[in-house]
C-alpha positions as CSV (number, residue, x, y, z in Angstrom):
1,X,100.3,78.4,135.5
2,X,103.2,80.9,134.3
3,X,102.5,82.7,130.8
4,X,105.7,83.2,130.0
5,X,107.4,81.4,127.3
6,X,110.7,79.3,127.9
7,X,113.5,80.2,125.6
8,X,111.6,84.1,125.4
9,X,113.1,87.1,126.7
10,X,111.7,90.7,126.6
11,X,114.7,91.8,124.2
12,X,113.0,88.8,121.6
13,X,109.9,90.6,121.7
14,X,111.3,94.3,121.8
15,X,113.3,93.6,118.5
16,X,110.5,91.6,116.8
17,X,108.2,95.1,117.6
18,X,110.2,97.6,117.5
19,X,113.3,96.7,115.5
20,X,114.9,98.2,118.4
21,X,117.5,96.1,121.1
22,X,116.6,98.8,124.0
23,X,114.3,101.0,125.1
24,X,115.6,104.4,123.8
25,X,116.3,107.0,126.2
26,X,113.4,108.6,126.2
27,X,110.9,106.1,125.3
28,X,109.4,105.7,122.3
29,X,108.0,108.1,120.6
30,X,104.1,106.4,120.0
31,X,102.3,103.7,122.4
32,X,101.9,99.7,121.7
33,X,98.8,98.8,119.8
34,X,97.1,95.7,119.5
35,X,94.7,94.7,116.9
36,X,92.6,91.5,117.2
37,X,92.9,89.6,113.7
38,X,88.8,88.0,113.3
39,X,89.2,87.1,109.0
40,X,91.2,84.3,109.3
41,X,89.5,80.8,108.0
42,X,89.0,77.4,109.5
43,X,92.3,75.8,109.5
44,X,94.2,78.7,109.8
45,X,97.6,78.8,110.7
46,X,98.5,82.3,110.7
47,X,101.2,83.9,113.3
48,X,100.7,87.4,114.9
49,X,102.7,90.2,112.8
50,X,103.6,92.8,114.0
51,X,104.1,96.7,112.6
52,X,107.7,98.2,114.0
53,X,106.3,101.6,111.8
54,X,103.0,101.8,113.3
55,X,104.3,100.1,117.3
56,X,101.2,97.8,116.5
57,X,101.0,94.0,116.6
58,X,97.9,91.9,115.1
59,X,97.1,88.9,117.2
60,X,94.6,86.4,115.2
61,X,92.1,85.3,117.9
62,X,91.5,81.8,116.3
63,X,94.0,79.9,118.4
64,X,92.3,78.8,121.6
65,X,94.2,76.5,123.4
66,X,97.3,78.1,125.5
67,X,100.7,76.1,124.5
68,X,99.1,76.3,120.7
69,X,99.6,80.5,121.0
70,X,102.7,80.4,123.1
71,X,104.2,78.0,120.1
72,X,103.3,80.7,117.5
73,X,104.1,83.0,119.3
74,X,107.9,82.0,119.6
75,X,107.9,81.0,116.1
76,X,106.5,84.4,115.2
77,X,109.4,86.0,117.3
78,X,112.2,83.9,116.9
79,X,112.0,82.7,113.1
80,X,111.7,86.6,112.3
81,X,115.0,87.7,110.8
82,X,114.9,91.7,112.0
83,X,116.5,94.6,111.6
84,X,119.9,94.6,110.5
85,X,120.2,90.8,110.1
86,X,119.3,90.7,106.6
């Protein structure tokens, strides 16, 4: 089963972290974090967030079923306005 997520492209995801279209020419300047989100209550519906000071995203751990975190995850990405779009 492929994990990617139709309709998803690496730029999405890039712009959603970073606030960044591209990979700058010489990288960036701090590695990705992830941080595991444990606090959330029964019933939540929380999407991960992400940090384009600190490079970090925070991924609740809640969700357990596979098409449930893909759909967040899209929403997450795609229903974020970003940078410059205000």
């Amino acid at each position: 089963m492929p994990l990617g997520i139709e309709g998803l492209q690496i730029p999405d995801v890039l712009k959603w972290m970073t606030g960044s279209d591209e990979i700058p020419p010489l990288g960036f300047q701090k590695s990705f974090q992830m941080h595991f989100v444990h606090s959330c209550k029964d019933g939540c519906q929380c999407r991960p967030t992400v940090s384009t000071c600190d490079m970090s995203i925070n991924m609740p751990v809640h969700v357990k079923d596979l098409e449930l975190m893909k759909e967040i995850i899209f929403s997450a990405v795609k229903d974020s306005h970003g940078f410059g779009n205000l």
